[in-house]
PDB file of N, H, CA, C and O in Angstrom:
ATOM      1  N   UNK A   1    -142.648  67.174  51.445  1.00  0.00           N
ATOM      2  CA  UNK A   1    -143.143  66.930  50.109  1.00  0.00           C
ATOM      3  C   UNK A   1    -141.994  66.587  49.167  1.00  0.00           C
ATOM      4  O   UNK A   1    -141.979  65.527  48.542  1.00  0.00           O
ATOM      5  N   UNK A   2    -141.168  67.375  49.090  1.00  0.00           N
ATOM      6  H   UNK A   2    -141.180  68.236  49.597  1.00  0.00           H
ATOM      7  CA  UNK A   2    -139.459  67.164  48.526  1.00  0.00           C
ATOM      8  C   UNK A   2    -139.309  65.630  48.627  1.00  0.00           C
ATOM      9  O   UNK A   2    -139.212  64.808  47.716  1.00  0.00           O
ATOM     10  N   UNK A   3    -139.318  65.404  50.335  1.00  0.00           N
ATOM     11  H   UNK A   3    -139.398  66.071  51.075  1.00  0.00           H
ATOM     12  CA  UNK A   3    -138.781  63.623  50.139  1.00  0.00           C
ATOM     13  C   UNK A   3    -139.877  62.715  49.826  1.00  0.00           C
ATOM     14  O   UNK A   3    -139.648  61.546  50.137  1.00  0.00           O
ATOM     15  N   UNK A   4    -141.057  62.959  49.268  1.00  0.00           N
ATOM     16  H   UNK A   4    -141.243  63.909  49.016  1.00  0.00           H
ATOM     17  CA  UNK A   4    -142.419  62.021  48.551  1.00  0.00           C
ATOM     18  C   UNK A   4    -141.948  62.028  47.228  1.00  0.00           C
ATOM     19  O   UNK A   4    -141.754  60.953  46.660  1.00  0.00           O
ATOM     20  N   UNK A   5    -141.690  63.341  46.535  1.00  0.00           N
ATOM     21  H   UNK A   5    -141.848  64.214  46.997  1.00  0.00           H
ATOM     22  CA  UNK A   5    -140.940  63.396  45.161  1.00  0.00           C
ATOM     23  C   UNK A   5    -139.790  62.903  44.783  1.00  0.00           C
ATOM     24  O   UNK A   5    -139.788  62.325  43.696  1.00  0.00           O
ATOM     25  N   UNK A   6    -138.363  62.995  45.638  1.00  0.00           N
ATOM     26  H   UNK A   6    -138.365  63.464  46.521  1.00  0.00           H
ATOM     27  CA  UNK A   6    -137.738  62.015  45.592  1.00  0.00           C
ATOM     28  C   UNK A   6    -137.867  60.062  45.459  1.00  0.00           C
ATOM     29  O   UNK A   6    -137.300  59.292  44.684  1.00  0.00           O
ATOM     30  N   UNK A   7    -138.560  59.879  46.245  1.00  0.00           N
ATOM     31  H   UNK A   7    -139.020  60.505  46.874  1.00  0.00           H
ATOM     32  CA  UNK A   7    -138.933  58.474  46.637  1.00  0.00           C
ATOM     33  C   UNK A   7    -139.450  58.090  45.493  1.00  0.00           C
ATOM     34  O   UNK A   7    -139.090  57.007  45.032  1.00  0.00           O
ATOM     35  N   UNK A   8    -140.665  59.119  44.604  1.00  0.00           N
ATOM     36  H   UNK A   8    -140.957  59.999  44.979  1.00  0.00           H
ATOM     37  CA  UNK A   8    -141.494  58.306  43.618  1.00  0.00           C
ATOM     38  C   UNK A   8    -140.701  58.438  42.239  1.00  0.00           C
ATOM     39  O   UNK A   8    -141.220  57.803  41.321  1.00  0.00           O
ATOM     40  N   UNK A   9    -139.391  59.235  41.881  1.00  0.00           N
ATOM     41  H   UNK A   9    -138.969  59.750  42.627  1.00  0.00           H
ATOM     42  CA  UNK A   9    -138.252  59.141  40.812  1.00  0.00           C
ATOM     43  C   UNK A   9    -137.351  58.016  41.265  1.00  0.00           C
ATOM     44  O   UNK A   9    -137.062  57.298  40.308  1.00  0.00           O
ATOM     45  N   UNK A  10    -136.835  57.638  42.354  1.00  0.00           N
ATOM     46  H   UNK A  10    -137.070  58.221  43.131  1.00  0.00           H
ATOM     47  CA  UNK A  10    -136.292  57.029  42.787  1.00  0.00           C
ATOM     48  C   UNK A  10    -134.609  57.267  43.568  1.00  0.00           C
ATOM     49  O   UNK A  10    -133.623  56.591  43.858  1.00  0.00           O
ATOM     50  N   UNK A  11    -135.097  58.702  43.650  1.00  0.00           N
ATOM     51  H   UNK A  11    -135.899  59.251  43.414  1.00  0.00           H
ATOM     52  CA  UNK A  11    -133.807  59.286  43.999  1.00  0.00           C
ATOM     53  C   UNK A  11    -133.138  59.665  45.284  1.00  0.00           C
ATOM     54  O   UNK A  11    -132.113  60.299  45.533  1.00  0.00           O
ATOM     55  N   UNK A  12    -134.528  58.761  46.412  1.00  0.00           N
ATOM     56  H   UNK A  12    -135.361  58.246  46.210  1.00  0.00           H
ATOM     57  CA  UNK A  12    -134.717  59.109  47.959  1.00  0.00           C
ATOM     58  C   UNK A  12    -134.261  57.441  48.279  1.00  0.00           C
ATOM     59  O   UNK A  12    -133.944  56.505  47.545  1.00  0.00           O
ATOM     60  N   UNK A  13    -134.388  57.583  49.565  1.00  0.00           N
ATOM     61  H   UNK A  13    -134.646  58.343  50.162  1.00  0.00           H
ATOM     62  CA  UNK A  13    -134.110  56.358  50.317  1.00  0.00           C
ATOM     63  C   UNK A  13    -135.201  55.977  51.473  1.00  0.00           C
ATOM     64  O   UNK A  13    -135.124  56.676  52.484  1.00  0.00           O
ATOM     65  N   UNK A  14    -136.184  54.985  51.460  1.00  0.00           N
ATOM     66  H   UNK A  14    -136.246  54.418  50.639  1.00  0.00           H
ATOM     67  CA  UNK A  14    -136.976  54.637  52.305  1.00  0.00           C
ATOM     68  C   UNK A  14    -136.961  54.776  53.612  1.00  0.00           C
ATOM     69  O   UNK A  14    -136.028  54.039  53.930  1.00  0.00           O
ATOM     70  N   UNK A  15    -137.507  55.375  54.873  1.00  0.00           N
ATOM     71  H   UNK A  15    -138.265  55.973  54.615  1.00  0.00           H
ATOM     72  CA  UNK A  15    -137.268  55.328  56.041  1.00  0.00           C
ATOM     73  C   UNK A  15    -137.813  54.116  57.065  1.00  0.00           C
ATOM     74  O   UNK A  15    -138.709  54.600  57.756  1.00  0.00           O
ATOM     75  N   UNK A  16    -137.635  53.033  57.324  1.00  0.00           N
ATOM     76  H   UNK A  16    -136.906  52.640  56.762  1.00  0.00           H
ATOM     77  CA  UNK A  16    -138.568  52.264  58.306  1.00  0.00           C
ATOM     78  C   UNK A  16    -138.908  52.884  59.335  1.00  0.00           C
ATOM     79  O   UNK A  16    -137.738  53.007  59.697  1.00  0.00           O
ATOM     80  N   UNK A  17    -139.389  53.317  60.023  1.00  0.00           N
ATOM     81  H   UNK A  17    -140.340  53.217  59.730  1.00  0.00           H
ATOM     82  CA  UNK A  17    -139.926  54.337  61.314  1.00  0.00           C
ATOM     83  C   UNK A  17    -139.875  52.854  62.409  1.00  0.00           C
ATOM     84  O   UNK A  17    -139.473  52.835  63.572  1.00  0.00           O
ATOM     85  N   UNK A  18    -140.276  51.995  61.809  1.00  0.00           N
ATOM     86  H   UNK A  18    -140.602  52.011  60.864  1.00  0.00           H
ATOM     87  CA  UNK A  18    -140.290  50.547  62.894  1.00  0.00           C
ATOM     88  C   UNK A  18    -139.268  49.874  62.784  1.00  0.00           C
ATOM     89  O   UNK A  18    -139.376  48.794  63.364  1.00  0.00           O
ATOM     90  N   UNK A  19    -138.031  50.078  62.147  1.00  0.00           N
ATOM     91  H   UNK A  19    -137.943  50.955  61.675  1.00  0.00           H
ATOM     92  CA  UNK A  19    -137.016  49.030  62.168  1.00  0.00           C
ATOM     93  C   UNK A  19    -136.646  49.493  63.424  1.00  0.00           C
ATOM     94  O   UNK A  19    -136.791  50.616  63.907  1.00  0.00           O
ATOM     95  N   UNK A  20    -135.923  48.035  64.107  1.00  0.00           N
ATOM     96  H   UNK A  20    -135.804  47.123  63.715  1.00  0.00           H
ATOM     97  CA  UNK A  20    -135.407  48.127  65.373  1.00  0.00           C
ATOM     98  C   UNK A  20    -134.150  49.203  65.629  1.00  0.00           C
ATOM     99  O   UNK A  20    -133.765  49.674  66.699  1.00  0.00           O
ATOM    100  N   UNK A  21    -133.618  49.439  64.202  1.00  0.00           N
ATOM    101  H   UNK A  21    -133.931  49.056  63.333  1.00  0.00           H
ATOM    102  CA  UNK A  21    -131.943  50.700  64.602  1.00  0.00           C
ATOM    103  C   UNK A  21    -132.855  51.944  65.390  1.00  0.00           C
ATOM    104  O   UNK A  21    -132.489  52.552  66.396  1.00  0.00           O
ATOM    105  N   UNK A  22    -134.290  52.162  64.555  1.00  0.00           N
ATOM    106  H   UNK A  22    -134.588  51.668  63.739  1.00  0.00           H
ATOM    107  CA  UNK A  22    -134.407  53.271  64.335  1.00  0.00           C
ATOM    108  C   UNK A  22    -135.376  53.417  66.271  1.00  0.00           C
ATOM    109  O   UNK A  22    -136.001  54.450  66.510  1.00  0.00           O
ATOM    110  N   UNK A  23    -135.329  52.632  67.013  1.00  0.00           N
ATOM    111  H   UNK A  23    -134.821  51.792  66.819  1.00  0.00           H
ATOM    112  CA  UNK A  23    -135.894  52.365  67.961  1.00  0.00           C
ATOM    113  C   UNK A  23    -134.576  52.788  69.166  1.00  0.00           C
ATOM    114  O   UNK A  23    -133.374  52.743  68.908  1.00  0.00           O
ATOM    115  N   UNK A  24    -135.275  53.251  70.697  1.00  0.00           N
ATOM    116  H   UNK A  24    -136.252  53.288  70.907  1.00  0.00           H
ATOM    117  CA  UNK A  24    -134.384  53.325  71.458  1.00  0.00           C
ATOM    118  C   UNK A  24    -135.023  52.478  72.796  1.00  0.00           C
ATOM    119  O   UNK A  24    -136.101  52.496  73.389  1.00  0.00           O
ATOM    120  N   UNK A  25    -133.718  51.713  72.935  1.00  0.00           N
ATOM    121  H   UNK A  25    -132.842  51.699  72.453  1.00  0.00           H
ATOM    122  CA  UNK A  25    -134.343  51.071  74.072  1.00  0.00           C
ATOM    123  C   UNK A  25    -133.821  51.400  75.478  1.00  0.00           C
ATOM    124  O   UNK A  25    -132.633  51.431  75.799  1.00  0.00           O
ATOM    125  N   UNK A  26    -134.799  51.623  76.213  1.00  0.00           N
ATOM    126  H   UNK A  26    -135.765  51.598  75.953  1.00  0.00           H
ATOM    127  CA  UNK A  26    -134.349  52.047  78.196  1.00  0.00           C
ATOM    128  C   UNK A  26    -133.931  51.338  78.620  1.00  0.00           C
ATOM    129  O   UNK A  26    -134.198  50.163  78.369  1.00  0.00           O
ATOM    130  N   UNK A  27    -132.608  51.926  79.926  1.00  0.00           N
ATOM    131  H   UNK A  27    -132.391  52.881  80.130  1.00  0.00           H
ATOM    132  CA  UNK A  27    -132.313  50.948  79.647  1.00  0.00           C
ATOM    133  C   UNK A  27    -132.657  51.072  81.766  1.00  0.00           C
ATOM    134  O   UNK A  27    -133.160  52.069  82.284  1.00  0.00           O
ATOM    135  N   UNK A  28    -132.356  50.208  82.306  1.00  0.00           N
ATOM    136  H   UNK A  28    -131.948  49.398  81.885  1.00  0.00           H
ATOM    137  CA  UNK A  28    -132.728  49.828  83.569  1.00  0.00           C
ATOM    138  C   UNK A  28    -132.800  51.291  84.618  1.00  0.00           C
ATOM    139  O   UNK A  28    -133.687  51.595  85.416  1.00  0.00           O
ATOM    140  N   UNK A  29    -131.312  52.155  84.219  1.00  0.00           N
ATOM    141  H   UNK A  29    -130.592  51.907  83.570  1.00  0.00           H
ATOM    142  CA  UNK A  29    -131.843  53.337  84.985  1.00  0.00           C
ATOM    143  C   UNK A  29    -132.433  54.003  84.779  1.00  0.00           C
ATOM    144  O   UNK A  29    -132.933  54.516  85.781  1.00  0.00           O
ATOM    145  N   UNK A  30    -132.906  54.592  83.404  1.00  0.00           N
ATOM    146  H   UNK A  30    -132.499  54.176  82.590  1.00  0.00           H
ATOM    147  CA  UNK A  30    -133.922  55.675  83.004  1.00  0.00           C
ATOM    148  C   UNK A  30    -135.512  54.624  83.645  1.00  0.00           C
ATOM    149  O   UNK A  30    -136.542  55.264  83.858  1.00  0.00           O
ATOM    150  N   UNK A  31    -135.513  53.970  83.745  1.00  0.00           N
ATOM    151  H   UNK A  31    -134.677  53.450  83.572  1.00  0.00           H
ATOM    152  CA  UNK A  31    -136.959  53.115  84.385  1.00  0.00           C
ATOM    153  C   UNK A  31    -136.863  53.721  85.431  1.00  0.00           C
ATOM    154  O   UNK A  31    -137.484  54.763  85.641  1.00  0.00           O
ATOM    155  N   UNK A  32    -135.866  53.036  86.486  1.00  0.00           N
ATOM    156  H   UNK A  32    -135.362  52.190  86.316  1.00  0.00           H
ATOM    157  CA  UNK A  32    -135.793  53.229  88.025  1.00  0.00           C
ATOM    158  C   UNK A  32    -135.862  54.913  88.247  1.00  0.00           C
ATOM    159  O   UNK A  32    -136.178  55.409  89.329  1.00  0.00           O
ATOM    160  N   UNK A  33    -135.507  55.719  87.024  1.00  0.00           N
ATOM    161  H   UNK A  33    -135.250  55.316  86.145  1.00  0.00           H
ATOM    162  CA  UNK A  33    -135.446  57.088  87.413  1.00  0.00           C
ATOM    163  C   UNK A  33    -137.008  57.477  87.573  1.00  0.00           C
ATOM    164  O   UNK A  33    -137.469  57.931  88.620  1.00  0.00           O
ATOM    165  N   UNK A  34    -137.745  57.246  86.431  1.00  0.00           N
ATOM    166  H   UNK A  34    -137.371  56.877  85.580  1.00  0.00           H
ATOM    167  CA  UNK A  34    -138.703  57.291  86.294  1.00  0.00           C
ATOM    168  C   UNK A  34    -139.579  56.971  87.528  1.00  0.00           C
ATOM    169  O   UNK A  34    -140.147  57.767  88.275  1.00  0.00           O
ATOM    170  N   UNK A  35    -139.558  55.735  87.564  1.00  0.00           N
ATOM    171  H   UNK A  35    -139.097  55.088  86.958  1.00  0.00           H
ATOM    172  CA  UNK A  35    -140.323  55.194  89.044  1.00  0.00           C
ATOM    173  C   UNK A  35    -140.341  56.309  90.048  1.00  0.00           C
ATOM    174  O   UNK A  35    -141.274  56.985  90.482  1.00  0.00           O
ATOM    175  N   UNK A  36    -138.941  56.318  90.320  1.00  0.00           N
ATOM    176  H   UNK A  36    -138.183  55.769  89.968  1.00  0.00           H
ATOM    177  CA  UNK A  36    -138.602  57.226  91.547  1.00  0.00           C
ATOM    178  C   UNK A  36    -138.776  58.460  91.376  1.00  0.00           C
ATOM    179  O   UNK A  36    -138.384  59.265  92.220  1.00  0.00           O
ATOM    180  N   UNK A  37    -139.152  58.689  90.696  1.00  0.00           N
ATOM    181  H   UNK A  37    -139.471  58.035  90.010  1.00  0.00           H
ATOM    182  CA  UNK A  37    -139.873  60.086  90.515  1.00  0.00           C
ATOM    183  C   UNK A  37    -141.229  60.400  90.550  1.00  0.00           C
ATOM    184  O   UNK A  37    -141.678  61.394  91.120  1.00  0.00           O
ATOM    185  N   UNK A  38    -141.818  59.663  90.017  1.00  0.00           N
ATOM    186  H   UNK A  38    -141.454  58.856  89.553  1.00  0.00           H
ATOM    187  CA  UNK A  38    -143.566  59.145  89.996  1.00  0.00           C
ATOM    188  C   UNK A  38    -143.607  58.797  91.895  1.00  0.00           C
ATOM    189  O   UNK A  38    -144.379  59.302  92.710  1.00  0.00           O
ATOM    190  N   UNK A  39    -142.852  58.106  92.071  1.00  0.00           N
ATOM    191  H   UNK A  39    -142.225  57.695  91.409  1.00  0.00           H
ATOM    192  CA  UNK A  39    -142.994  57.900  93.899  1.00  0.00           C
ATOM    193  C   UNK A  39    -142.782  59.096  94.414  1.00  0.00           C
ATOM    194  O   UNK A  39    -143.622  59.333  95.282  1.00  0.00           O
ATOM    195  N   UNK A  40    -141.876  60.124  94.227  1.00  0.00           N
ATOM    196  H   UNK A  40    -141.193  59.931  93.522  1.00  0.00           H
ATOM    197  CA  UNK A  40    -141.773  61.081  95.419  1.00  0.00           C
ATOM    198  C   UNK A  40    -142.932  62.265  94.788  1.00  0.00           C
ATOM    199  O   UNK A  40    -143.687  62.875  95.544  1.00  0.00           O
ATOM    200  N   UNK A  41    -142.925  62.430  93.540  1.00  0.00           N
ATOM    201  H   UNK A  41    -142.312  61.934  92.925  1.00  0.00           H
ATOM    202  CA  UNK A  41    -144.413  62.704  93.399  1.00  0.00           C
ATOM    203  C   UNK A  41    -145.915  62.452  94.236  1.00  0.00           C
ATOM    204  O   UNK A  41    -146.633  63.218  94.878  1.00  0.00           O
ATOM    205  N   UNK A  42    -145.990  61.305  93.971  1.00  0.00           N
ATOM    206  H   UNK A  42    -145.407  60.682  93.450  1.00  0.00           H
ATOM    207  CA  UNK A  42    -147.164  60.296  95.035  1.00  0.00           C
ATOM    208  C   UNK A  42    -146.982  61.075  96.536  1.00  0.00           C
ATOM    209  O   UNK A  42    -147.839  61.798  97.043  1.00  0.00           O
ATOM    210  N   UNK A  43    -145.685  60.758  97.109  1.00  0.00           N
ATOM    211  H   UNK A  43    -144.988  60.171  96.697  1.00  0.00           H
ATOM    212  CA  UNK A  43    -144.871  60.967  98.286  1.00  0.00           C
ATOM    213  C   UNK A  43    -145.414  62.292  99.065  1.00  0.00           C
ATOM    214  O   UNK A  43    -145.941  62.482 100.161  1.00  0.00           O
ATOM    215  N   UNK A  44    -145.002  63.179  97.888  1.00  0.00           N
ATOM    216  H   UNK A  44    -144.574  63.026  96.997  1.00  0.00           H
ATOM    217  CA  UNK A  44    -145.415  64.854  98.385  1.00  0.00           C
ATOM    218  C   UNK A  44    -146.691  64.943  98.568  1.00  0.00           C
ATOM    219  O   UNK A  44    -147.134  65.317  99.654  1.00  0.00           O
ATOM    220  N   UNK A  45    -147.698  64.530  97.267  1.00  0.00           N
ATOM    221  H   UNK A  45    -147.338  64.227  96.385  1.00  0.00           H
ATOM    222  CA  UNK A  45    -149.043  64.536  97.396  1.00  0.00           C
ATOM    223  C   UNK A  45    -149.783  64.404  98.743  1.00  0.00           C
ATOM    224  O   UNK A  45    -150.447  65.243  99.352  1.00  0.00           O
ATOM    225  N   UNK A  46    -149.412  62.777  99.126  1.00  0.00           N
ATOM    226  H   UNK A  46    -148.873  62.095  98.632  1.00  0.00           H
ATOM    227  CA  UNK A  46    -150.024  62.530 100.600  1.00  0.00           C
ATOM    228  C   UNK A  46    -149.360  63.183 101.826  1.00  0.00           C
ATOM    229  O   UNK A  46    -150.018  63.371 102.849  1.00  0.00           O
ATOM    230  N   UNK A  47    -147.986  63.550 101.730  1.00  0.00           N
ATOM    231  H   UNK A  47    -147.451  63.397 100.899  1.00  0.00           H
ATOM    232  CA  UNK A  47    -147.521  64.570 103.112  1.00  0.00           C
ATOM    233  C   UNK A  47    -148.578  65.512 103.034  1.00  0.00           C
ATOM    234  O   UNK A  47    -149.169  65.904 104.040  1.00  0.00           O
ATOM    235  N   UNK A  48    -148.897  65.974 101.637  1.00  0.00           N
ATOM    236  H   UNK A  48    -148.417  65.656 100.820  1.00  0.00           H
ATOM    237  CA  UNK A  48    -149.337  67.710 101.781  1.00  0.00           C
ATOM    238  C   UNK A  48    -150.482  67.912 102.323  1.00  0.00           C
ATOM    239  O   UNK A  48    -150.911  68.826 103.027  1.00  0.00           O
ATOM    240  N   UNK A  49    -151.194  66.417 101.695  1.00  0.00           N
ATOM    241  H   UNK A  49    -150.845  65.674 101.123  1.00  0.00           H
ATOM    242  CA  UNK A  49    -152.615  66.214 102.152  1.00  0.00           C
ATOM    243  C   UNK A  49    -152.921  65.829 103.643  1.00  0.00           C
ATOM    244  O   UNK A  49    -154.059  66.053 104.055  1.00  0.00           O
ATOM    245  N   UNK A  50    -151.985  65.263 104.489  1.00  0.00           N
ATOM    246  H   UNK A  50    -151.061  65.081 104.153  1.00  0.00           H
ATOM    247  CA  UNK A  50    -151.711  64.783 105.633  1.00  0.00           C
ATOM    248  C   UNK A  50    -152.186  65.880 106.475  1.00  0.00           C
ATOM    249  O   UNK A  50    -153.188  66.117 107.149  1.00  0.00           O
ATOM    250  N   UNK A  51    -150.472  66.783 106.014  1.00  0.00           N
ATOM    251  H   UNK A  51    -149.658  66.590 105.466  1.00  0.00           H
ATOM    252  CA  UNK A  51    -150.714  68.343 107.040  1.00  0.00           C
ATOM    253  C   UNK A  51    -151.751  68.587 106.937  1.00  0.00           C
ATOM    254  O   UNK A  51    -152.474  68.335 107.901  1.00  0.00           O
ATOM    255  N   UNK A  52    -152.358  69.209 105.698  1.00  0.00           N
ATOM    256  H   UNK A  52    -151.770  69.413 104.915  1.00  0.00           H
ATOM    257  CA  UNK A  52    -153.853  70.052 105.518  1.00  0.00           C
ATOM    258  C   UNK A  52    -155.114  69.514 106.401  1.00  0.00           C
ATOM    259  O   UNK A  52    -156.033  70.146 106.921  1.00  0.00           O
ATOM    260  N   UNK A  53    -154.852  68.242 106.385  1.00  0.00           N
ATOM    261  H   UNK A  53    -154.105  67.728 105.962  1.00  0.00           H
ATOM    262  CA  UNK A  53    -155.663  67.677 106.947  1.00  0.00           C
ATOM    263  C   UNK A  53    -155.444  67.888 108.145  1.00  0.00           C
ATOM    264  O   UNK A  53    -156.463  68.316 108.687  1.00  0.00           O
ATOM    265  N   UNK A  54    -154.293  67.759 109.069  1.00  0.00           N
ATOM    266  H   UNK A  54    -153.465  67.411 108.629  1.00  0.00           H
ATOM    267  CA  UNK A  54    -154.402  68.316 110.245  1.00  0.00           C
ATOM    268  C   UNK A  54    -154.344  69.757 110.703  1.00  0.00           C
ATOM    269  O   UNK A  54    -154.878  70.048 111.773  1.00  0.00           O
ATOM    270  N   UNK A  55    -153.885  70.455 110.155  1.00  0.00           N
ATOM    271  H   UNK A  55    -153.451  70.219 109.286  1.00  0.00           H
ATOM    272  CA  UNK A  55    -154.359  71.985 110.218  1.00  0.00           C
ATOM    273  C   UNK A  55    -155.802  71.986 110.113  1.00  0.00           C
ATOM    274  O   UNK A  55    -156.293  72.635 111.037  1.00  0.00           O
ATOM    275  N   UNK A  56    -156.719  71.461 109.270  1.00  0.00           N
ATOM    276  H   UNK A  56    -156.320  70.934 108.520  1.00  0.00           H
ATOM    277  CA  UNK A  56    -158.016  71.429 109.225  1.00  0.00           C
ATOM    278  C   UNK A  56    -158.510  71.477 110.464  1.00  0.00           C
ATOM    279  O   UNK A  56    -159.079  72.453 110.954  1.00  0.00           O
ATOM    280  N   UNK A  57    -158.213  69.949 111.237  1.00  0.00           N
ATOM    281  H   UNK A  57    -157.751  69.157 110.838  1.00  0.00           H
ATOM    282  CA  UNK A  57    -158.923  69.922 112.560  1.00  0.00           C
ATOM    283  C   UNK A  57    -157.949  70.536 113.304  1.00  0.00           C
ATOM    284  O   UNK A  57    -158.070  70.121 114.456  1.00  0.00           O
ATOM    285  N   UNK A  58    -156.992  71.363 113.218  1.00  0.00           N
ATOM    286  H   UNK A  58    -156.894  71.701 112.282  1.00  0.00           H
ATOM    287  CA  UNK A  58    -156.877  71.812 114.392  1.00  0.00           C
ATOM    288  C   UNK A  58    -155.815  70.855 115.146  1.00  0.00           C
ATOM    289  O   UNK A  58    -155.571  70.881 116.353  1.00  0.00           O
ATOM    290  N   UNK A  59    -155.260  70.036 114.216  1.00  0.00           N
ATOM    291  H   UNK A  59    -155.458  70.014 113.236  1.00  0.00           H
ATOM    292  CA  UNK A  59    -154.579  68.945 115.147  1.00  0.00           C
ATOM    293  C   UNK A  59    -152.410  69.915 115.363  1.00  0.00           C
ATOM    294  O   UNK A  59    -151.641  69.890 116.325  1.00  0.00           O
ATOM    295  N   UNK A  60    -152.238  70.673 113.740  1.00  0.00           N
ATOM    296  H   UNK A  60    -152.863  70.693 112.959  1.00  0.00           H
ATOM    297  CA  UNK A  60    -151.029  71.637 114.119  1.00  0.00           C
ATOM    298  C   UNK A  60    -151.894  72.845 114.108  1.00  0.00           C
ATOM    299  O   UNK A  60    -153.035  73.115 113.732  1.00  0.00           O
ATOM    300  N   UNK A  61    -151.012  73.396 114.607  1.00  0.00           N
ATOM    301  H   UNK A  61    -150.085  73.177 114.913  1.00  0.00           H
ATOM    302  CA  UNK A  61    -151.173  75.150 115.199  1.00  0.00           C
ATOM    303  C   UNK A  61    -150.563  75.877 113.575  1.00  0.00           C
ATOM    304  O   UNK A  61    -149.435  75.768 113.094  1.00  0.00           O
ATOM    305  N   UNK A  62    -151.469  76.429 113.155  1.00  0.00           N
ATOM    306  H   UNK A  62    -152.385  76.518 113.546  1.00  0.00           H
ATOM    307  CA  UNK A  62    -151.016  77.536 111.815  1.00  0.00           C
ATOM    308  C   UNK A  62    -149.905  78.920 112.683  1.00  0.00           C
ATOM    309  O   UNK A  62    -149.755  79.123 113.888  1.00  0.00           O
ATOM    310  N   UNK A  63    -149.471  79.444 111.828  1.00  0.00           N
ATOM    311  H   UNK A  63    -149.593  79.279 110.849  1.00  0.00           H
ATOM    312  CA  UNK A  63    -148.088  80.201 112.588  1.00  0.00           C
ATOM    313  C   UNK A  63    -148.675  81.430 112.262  1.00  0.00           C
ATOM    314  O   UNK A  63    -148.114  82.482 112.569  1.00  0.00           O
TER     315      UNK A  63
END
């Protein structure tokens, strides 16, 4: 509220929220990190589901 009251005396300074400084751009490895993380995610999912599935029928032996 402080910086609305400032702004309308004229004693604040405007913020662009969309100017490009105020923006961060990724840059090729935070992507590829990303990816590769979302994949071994995926990755685990279907191993886990794999096993279960063969423990189900009976295809490994439970210990």
């Amino acid at each position: 509220a402080d910086h609305l009251i400032e702004l309308k005396f004229g004693m604040g300074t405007l913020d662009d929220i969309n100017h490009l400084k105020n923006k961060r751009i990724r840059s090729i490895e935070d992507l590829l990190q990303d990816q590769f993380g979302l994949t071994l995610v995926h990755l685990e999912n279907v191993v886990r589901g794999t096993i279960c599935g063969a423990i189900q029928h009976k295809l490994i032996p439970t210990p």
